[in-house]
C-alpha positions as CSV (number, residue, x, y, z in Angstrom):
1,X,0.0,0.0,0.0
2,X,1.4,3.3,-0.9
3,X,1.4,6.1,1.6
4,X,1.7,9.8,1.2
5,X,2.6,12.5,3.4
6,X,2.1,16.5,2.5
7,X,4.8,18.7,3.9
8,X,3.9,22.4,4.7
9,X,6.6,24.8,5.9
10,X,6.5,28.4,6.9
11,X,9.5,29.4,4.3
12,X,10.1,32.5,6.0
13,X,12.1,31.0,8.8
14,X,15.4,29.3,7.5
15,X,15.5,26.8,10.7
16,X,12.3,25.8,9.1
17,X,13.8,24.8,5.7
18,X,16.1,22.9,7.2
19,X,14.1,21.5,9.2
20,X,11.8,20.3,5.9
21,X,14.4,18.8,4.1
22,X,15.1,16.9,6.8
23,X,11.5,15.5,7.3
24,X,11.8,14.9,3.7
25,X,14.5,12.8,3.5
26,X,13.6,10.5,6.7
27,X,10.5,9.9,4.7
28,X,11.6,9.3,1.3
29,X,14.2,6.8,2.7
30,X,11.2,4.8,4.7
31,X,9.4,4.5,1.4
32,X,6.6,6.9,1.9
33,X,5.9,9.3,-0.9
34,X,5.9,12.9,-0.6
35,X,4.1,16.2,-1.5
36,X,5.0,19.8,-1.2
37,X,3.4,23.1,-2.0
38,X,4.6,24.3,-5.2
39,X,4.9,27.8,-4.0
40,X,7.1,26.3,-1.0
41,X,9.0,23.9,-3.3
42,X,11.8,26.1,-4.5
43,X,13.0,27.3,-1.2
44,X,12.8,23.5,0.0
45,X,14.6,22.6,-2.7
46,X,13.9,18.7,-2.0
47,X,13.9,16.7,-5.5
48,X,12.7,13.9,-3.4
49,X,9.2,15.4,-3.1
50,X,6.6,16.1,-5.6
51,X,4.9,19.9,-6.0
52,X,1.1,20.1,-5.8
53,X,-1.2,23.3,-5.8
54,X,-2.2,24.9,-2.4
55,X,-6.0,23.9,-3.0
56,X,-8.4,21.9,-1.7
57,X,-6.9,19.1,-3.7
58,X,-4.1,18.9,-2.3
59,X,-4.7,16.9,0.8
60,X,-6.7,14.7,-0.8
61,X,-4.4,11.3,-1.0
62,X,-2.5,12.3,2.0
63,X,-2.8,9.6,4.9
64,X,-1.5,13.3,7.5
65,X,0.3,16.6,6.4
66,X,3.1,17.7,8.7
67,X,3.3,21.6,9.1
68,X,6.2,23.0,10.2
69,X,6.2,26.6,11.9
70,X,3.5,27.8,14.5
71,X,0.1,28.1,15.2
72,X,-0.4,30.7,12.4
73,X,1.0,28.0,10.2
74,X,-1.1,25.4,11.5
75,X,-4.5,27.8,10.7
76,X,-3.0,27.6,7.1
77,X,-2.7,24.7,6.5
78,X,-6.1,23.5,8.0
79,X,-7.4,25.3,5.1
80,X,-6.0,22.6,2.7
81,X,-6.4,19.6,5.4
82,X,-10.2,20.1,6.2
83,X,-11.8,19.2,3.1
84,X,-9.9,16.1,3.0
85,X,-10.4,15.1,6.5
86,X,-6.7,14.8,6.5
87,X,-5.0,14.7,10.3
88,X,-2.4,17.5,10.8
89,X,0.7,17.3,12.7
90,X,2.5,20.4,13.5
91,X,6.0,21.0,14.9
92,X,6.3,24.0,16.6
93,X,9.0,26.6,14.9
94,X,7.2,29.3,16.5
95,X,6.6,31.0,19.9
96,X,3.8,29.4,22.1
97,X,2.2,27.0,19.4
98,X,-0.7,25.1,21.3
99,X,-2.0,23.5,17.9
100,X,1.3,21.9,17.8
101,X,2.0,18.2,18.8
102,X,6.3,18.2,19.1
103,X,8.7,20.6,19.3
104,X,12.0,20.7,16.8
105,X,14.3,19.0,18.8
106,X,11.8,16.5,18.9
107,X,11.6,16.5,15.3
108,X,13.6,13.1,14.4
109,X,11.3,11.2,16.8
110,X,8.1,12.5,15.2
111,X,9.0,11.6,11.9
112,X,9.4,8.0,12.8
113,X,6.4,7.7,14.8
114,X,4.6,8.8,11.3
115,X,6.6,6.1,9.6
116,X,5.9,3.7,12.6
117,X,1.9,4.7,12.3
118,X,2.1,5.0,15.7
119,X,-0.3,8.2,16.1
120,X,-3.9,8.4,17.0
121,X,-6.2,11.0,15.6
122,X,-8.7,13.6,17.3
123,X,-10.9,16.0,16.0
124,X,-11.5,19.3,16.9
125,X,-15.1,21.6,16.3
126,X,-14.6,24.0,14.0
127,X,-17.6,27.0,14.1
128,X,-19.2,28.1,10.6
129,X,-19.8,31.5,10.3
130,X,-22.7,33.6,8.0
131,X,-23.0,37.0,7.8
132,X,-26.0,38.9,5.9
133,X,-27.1,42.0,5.3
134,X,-30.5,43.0,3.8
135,X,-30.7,39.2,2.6
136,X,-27.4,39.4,1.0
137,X,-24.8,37.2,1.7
138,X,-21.4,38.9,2.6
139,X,-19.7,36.0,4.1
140,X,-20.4,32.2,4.3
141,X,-17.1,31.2,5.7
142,X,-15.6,28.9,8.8
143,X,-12.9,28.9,11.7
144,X,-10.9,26.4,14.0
145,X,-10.0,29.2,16.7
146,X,-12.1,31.9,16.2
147,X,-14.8,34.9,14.2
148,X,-14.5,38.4,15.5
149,X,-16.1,41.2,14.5
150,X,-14.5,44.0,15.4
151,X,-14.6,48.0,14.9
152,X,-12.8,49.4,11.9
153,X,-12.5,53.6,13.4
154,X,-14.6,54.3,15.9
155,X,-16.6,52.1,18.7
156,X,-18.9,49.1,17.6
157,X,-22.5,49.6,18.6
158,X,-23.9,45.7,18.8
159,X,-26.5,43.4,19.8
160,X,-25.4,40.4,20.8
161,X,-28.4,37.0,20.6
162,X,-28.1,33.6,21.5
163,X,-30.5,31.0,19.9
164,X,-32.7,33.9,18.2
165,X,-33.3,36.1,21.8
166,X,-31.7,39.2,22.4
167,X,-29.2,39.1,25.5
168,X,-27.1,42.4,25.4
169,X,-26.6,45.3,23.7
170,X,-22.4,46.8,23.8
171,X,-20.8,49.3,22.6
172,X,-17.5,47.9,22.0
173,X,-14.1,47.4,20.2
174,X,-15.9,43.7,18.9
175,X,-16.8,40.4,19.9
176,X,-15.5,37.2,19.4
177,X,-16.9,33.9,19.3
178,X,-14.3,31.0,19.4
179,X,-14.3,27.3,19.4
180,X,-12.2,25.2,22.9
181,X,-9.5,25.2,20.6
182,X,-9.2,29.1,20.5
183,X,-9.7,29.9,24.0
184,X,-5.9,29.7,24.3
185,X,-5.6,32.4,21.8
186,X,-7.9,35.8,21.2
187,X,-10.0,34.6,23.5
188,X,-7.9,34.3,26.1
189,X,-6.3,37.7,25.3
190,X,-9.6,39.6,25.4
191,X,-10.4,38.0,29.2
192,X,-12.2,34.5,28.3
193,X,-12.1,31.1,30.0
194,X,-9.7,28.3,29.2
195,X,-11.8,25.6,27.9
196,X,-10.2,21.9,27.8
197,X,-10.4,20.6,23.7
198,X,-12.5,18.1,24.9
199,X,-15.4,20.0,26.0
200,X,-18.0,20.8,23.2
201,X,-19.1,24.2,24.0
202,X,-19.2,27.7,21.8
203,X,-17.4,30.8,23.3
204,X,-18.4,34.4,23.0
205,X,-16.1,37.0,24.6
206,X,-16.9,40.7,24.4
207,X,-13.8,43.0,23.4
208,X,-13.7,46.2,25.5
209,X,-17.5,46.6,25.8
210,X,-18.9,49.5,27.5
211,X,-21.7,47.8,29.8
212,X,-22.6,46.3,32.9
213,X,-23.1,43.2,31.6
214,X,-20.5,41.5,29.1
215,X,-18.8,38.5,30.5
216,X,-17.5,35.7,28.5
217,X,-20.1,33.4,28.0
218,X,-19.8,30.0,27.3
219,X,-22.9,28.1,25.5
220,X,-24.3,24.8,23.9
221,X,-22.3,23.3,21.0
222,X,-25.8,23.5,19.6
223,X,-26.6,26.9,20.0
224,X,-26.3,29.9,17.7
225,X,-24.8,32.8,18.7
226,X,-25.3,35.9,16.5
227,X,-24.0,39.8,16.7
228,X,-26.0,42.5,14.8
229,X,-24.4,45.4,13.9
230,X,-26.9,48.2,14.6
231,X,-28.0,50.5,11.8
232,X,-26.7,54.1,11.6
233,X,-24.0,52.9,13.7
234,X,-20.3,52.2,12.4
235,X,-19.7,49.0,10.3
236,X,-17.0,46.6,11.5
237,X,-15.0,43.6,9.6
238,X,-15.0,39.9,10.1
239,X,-12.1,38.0,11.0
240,X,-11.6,34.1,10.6
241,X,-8.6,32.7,12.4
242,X,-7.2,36.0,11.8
243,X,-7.0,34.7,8.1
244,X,-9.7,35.8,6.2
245,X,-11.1,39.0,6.4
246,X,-14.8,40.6,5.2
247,X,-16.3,43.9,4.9
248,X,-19.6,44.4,7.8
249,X,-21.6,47.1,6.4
250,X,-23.9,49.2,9.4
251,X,-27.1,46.6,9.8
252,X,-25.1,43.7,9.0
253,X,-26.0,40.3,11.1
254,X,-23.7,37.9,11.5
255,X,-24.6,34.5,12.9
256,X,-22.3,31.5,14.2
257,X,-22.6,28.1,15.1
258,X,-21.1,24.7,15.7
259,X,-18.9,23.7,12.0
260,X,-20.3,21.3,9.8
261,X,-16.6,19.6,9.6
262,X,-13.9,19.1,12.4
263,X,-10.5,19.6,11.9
264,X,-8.4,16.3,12.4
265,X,-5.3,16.7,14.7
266,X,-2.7,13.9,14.9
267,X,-1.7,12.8,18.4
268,X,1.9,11.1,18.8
269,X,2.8,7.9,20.8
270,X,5.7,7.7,22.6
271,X,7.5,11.5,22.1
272,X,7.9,13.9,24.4
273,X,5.0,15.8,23.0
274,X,3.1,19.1,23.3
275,X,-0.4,17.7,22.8
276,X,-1.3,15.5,25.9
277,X,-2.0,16.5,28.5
278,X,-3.7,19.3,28.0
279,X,-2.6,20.7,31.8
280,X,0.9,20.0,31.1
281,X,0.6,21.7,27.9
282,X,-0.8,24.9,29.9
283,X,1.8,24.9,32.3
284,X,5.0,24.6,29.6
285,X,3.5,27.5,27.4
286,X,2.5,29.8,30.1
287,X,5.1,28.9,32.4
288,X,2.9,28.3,35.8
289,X,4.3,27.8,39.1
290,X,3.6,24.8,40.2
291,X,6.5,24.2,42.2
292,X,5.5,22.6,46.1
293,X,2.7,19.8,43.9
294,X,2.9,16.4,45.5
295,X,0.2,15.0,43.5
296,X,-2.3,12.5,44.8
297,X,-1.3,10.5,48.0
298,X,-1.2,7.1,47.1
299,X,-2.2,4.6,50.1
Protein backbone atom coordinates (compact mmCIF):
# COMPACT_ATOMS: atom_id res chain seq x y z
CA UNK A 1 0.00 0.00 0.00
CA UNK A 2 1.43 3.30 -0.95
CA UNK A 3 1.37 6.06 1.59
CA UNK A 4 1.73 9.76 1.21
CA UNK A 5 2.59 12.52 3.44
CA UNK A 6 2.08 16.51 2.49
CA UNK A 7 4.84 18.71 3.85
CA UNK A 8 3.90 22.36 4.68
CA UNK A 9 6.61 24.75 5.89
CA UNK A 10 6.49 28.41 6.91
CA UNK A 11 9.52 29.42 4.35
CA UNK A 12 10.13 32.48 5.98
CA UNK A 13 12.14 30.96 8.84
CA UNK A 14 15.45 29.33 7.55
CA UNK A 15 15.47 26.83 10.69
CA UNK A 16 12.29 25.77 9.06
CA UNK A 17 13.76 24.82 5.73
CA UNK A 18 16.13 22.85 7.24
CA UNK A 19 14.15 21.49 9.16
CA UNK A 20 11.78 20.34 5.91
CA UNK A 21 14.37 18.76 4.09
CA UNK A 22 15.14 16.94 6.81
CA UNK A 23 11.48 15.54 7.29
CA UNK A 24 11.82 14.88 3.73
CA UNK A 25 14.47 12.80 3.49
CA UNK A 26 13.59 10.53 6.72
CA UNK A 27 10.49 9.92 4.73
CA UNK A 28 11.63 9.35 1.28
CA UNK A 29 14.16 6.77 2.72
CA UNK A 30 11.24 4.84 4.68
CA UNK A 31 9.38 4.55 1.40
CA UNK A 32 6.62 6.89 1.90
CA UNK A 33 5.86 9.32 -0.85
CA UNK A 34 5.94 12.94 -0.63
CA UNK A 35 4.06 16.20 -1.49
CA UNK A 36 4.96 19.77 -1.21
CA UNK A 37 3.41 23.12 -2.01
CA UNK A 38 4.62 24.34 -5.21
CA UNK A 39 4.91 27.79 -3.99
CA UNK A 40 7.12 26.33 -1.00
CA UNK A 41 8.99 23.87 -3.27
CA UNK A 42 11.78 26.13 -4.53
CA UNK A 43 13.00 27.25 -1.16
CA UNK A 44 12.80 23.50 -0.03
CA UNK A 45 14.60 22.63 -2.69
CA UNK A 46 13.90 18.73 -1.97
CA UNK A 47 13.89 16.73 -5.55
CA UNK A 48 12.69 13.89 -3.44
CA UNK A 49 9.18 15.43 -3.13
CA UNK A 50 6.61 16.06 -5.57
CA UNK A 51 4.88 19.91 -5.97
CA UNK A 52 1.14 20.09 -5.78
CA UNK A 53 -1.20 23.34 -5.84
CA UNK A 54 -2.22 24.86 -2.40
CA UNK A 55 -6.05 23.94 -3.01
CA UNK A 56 -8.45 21.92 -1.73
CA UNK A 57 -6.91 19.11 -3.72
CA UNK A 58 -4.10 18.90 -2.31
CA UNK A 59 -4.67 16.93 0.79
CA UNK A 60 -6.66 14.74 -0.75
CA UNK A 61 -4.36 11.26 -1.05
CA UNK A 62 -2.53 12.26 2.03
CA UNK A 63 -2.76 9.64 4.88
CA UNK A 64 -1.51 13.35 7.46
CA UNK A 65 0.31 16.59 6.39
CA UNK A 66 3.09 17.73 8.74
CA UNK A 67 3.28 21.60 9.11
CA UNK A 68 6.17 22.96 10.23
CA UNK A 69 6.24 26.63 11.94
CA UNK A 70 3.52 27.81 14.48
CA UNK A 71 0.11 28.08 15.18
CA UNK A 72 -0.44 30.66 12.38
CA UNK A 73 1.00 27.96 10.24
CA UNK A 74 -1.07 25.41 11.46
CA UNK A 75 -4.54 27.79 10.71
CA UNK A 76 -3.04 27.60 7.11
CA UNK A 77 -2.71 24.70 6.53
CA UNK A 78 -6.09 23.53 7.96
CA UNK A 79 -7.41 25.30 5.07
CA UNK A 80 -6.02 22.64 2.71
CA UNK A 81 -6.42 19.58 5.45
CA UNK A 82 -10.24 20.06 6.23
CA UNK A 83 -11.76 19.24 3.14
CA UNK A 84 -9.90 16.14 3.05
CA UNK A 85 -10.40 15.12 6.51
CA UNK A 86 -6.70 14.77 6.47
CA UNK A 87 -5.04 14.70 10.35
CA UNK A 88 -2.37 17.55 10.76
CA UNK A 89 0.67 17.27 12.74
CA UNK A 90 2.46 20.42 13.54
CA UNK A 91 5.98 20.99 14.88
CA UNK A 92 6.27 23.96 16.59
CA UNK A 93 8.98 26.57 14.92
CA UNK A 94 7.18 29.31 16.54
CA UNK A 95 6.65 31.03 19.93
CA UNK A 96 3.78 29.43 22.06
CA UNK A 97 2.19 27.03 19.40
CA UNK A 98 -0.70 25.10 21.26
CA UNK A 99 -1.99 23.45 17.94
CA UNK A 100 1.33 21.88 17.78
CA UNK A 101 1.95 18.23 18.77
CA UNK A 102 6.32 18.20 19.06
CA UNK A 103 8.69 20.57 19.31
CA UNK A 104 12.02 20.67 16.81
CA UNK A 105 14.28 18.98 18.79
CA UNK A 106 11.78 16.48 18.86
CA UNK A 107 11.60 16.47 15.31
CA UNK A 108 13.61 13.09 14.44
CA UNK A 109 11.26 11.15 16.77
CA UNK A 110 8.06 12.50 15.17
CA UNK A 111 8.96 11.60 11.92
CA UNK A 112 9.42 7.98 12.76
CA UNK A 113 6.41 7.68 14.85
CA UNK A 114 4.59 8.79 11.33
CA UNK A 115 6.59 6.15 9.56
CA UNK A 116 5.94 3.69 12.60
CA UNK A 117 1.85 4.72 12.27
CA UNK A 118 2.11 5.01 15.70
CA UNK A 119 -0.31 8.21 16.06
CA UNK A 120 -3.94 8.42 17.02
CA UNK A 121 -6.18 11.00 15.58
CA UNK A 122 -8.68 13.56 17.31
CA UNK A 123 -10.93 15.96 15.99
CA UNK A 124 -11.53 19.26 16.86
CA UNK A 125 -15.07 21.64 16.26
CA UNK A 126 -14.58 24.03 14.04
CA UNK A 127 -17.61 26.99 14.13
CA UNK A 128 -19.17 28.12 10.60
CA UNK A 129 -19.81 31.46 10.29
CA UNK A 130 -22.73 33.55 7.98
CA UNK A 131 -23.00 36.97 7.76
CA UNK A 132 -25.96 38.94 5.91
CA UNK A 133 -27.07 42.01 5.26
CA UNK A 134 -30.54 42.99 3.78
CA UNK A 135 -30.70 39.25 2.63
CA UNK A 136 -27.37 39.41 1.04
CA UNK A 137 -24.83 37.22 1.75
CA UNK A 138 -21.40 38.92 2.59
CA UNK A 139 -19.69 36.01 4.10
CA UNK A 140 -20.35 32.21 4.25
CA UNK A 141 -17.10 31.18 5.68
CA UNK A 142 -15.62 28.87 8.80
CA UNK A 143 -12.93 28.93 11.68
CA UNK A 144 -10.90 26.37 13.97
CA UNK A 145 -9.99 29.17 16.73
CA UNK A 146 -12.13 31.92 16.23
CA UNK A 147 -14.79 34.89 14.16
CA UNK A 148 -14.53 38.39 15.47
CA UNK A 149 -16.12 41.17 14.54
CA UNK A 150 -14.47 44.00 15.41
CA UNK A 151 -14.60 48.04 14.87
CA UNK A 152 -12.76 49.43 11.86
CA UNK A 153 -12.53 53.58 13.41
CA UNK A 154 -14.62 54.27 15.94
CA UNK A 155 -16.55 52.06 18.73
CA UNK A 156 -18.92 49.11 17.57
CA UNK A 157 -22.46 49.61 18.62
CA UNK A 158 -23.91 45.69 18.80
CA UNK A 159 -26.50 43.40 19.78
CA UNK A 160 -25.37 40.36 20.84
CA UNK A 161 -28.40 36.97 20.63
CA UNK A 162 -28.07 33.61 21.46
CA UNK A 163 -30.55 31.02 19.89
CA UNK A 164 -32.66 33.85 18.23
CA UNK A 165 -33.27 36.07 21.80
CA UNK A 166 -31.65 39.16 22.36
CA UNK A 167 -29.16 39.09 25.45
CA UNK A 168 -27.06 42.42 25.42
CA UNK A 169 -26.57 45.30 23.71
CA UNK A 170 -22.41 46.84 23.82
CA UNK A 171 -20.77 49.25 22.57
CA UNK A 172 -17.47 47.86 22.02
CA UNK A 173 -14.06 47.37 20.22
CA UNK A 174 -15.87 43.75 18.92
CA UNK A 175 -16.76 40.44 19.89
CA UNK A 176 -15.45 37.16 19.45
CA UNK A 177 -16.87 33.93 19.30
CA UNK A 178 -14.26 31.04 19.45
CA UNK A 179 -14.34 27.28 19.43
CA UNK A 180 -12.23 25.18 22.87
CA UNK A 181 -9.46 25.20 20.57
CA UNK A 182 -9.18 29.14 20.49
CA UNK A 183 -9.67 29.89 24.01
CA UNK A 184 -5.89 29.69 24.29
CA UNK A 185 -5.59 32.35 21.83
CA UNK A 186 -7.86 35.76 21.20
CA UNK A 187 -10.05 34.63 23.47
CA UNK A 188 -7.91 34.28 26.09
CA UNK A 189 -6.31 37.74 25.30
CA UNK A 190 -9.64 39.63 25.43
CA UNK A 191 -10.40 38.00 29.24
CA UNK A 192 -12.16 34.54 28.32
CA UNK A 193 -12.09 31.06 30.02
CA UNK A 194 -9.72 28.28 29.15
CA UNK A 195 -11.75 25.56 27.93
CA UNK A 196 -10.15 21.90 27.83
CA UNK A 197 -10.35 20.65 23.74
CA UNK A 198 -12.47 18.07 24.91
CA UNK A 199 -15.42 19.97 26.02
CA UNK A 200 -17.96 20.76 23.15
CA UNK A 201 -19.06 24.18 23.96
CA UNK A 202 -19.21 27.71 21.76
CA UNK A 203 -17.44 30.85 23.29
CA UNK A 204 -18.44 34.43 23.03
CA UNK A 205 -16.10 37.02 24.59
CA UNK A 206 -16.90 40.72 24.36
CA UNK A 207 -13.83 42.98 23.45
CA UNK A 208 -13.67 46.21 25.46
CA UNK A 209 -17.53 46.58 25.81
CA UNK A 210 -18.86 49.46 27.45
CA UNK A 211 -21.74 47.83 29.83
CA UNK A 212 -22.61 46.27 32.88
CA UNK A 213 -23.14 43.18 31.59
CA UNK A 214 -20.54 41.46 29.09
CA UNK A 215 -18.76 38.53 30.55
CA UNK A 216 -17.50 35.69 28.49
CA UNK A 217 -20.06 33.36 27.97
CA UNK A 218 -19.84 29.97 27.34
CA UNK A 219 -22.89 28.07 25.54
CA UNK A 220 -24.30 24.79 23.90
CA UNK A 221 -22.28 23.26 21.04
CA UNK A 222 -25.82 23.46 19.59
CA UNK A 223 -26.65 26.91 19.99
CA UNK A 224 -26.32 29.89 17.70
CA UNK A 225 -24.80 32.79 18.67
CA UNK A 226 -25.31 35.86 16.50
CA UNK A 227 -24.00 39.77 16.66
CA UNK A 228 -25.95 42.47 14.76
CA UNK A 229 -24.38 45.45 13.93
CA UNK A 230 -26.93 48.23 14.55
CA UNK A 231 -28.02 50.49 11.76
CA UNK A 232 -26.75 54.14 11.62
CA UNK A 233 -23.99 52.87 13.72
CA UNK A 234 -20.30 52.25 12.38
CA UNK A 235 -19.72 48.99 10.26
CA UNK A 236 -17.01 46.63 11.46
CA UNK A 237 -14.96 43.58 9.60
CA UNK A 238 -15.05 39.92 10.09
CA UNK A 239 -12.10 37.99 10.95
CA UNK A 240 -11.57 34.15 10.60
CA UNK A 241 -8.57 32.66 12.35
CA UNK A 242 -7.19 36.01 11.80
CA UNK A 243 -7.03 34.69 8.09
CA UNK A 244 -9.71 35.85 6.17
CA UNK A 245 -11.14 39.04 6.38
CA UNK A 246 -14.76 40.59 5.19
CA UNK A 247 -16.34 43.85 4.92
CA UNK A 248 -19.55 44.44 7.85
CA UNK A 249 -21.60 47.13 6.45
CA UNK A 250 -23.90 49.17 9.40
CA UNK A 251 -27.07 46.61 9.81
CA UNK A 252 -25.06 43.68 9.01
CA UNK A 253 -26.03 40.29 11.14
CA UNK A 254 -23.70 37.86 11.49
CA UNK A 255 -24.57 34.46 12.87
CA UNK A 256 -22.26 31.46 14.23
CA UNK A 257 -22.57 28.09 15.12
CA UNK A 258 -21.08 24.69 15.69
CA UNK A 259 -18.89 23.68 12.02
CA UNK A 260 -20.26 21.32 9.77
CA UNK A 261 -16.59 19.60 9.62
CA UNK A 262 -13.91 19.09 12.45
CA UNK A 263 -10.48 19.59 11.93
CA UNK A 264 -8.39 16.34 12.38
CA UNK A 265 -5.30 16.69 14.74
CA UNK A 266 -2.74 13.92 14.95
CA UNK A 267 -1.71 12.84 18.38
CA UNK A 268 1.91 11.05 18.77
CA UNK A 269 2.81 7.86 20.78
CA UNK A 270 5.75 7.70 22.62
CA UNK A 271 7.46 11.55 22.11
CA UNK A 272 7.93 13.86 24.37
CA UNK A 273 4.99 15.82 22.99
CA UNK A 274 3.06 19.07 23.26
CA UNK A 275 -0.37 17.72 22.84
CA UNK A 276 -1.28 15.46 25.86
CA UNK A 277 -2.03 16.48 28.55
CA UNK A 278 -3.75 19.35 27.97
CA UNK A 279 -2.57 20.73 31.81
CA UNK A 280 0.85 20.03 31.05
CA UNK A 281 0.56 21.68 27.95
CA UNK A 282 -0.78 24.91 29.89
CA UNK A 283 1.77 24.95 32.27
CA UNK A 284 4.96 24.59 29.56
CA UNK A 285 3.46 27.48 27.45
CA UNK A 286 2.53 29.84 30.13
CA UNK A 287 5.09 28.88 32.44
CA UNK A 288 2.92 28.29 35.78
CA UNK A 289 4.29 27.84 39.06
CA UNK A 290 3.59 24.79 40.17
CA UNK A 291 6.49 24.25 42.24
CA UNK A 292 5.51 22.56 46.05
CA UNK A 293 2.66 19.77 43.89
CA UNK A 294 2.90 16.42 45.54
CA UNK A 295 0.16 15.00 43.55
CA UNK A 296 -2.26 12.46 44.84
CA UNK A 297 -1.32 10.49 48.02
CA UNK A 298 -1.16 7.09 47.15
CA UNK A 299 -2.23 4.58 50.15
Amino acid sequence: MNRTVLVAVHTGRGAAIDSARLVINRLVDAGINVKVLDAEAGEIGCGGAEAVPADAGAAKDAEVMIVLGGDGSLLRAAELARPAGTPLLGVNLGHVGFLAEAEVADLAAAVDSVVAGRYDVEERMTIDVLARQNGRVLADTWALNEVTVEKQERMLEVVAEIDGRPLSRWGCDGVICATPTGSTAYAFSAGGPVVWPEVEALLMVPISAHALFAKPLVVSPRSTLAVEILPDTPGGVLWCDGRRRFELPSGTRIEVRRGAEPVRLARLHGVESTGAPFTDRLVAKFELPVQGWRGRVRP
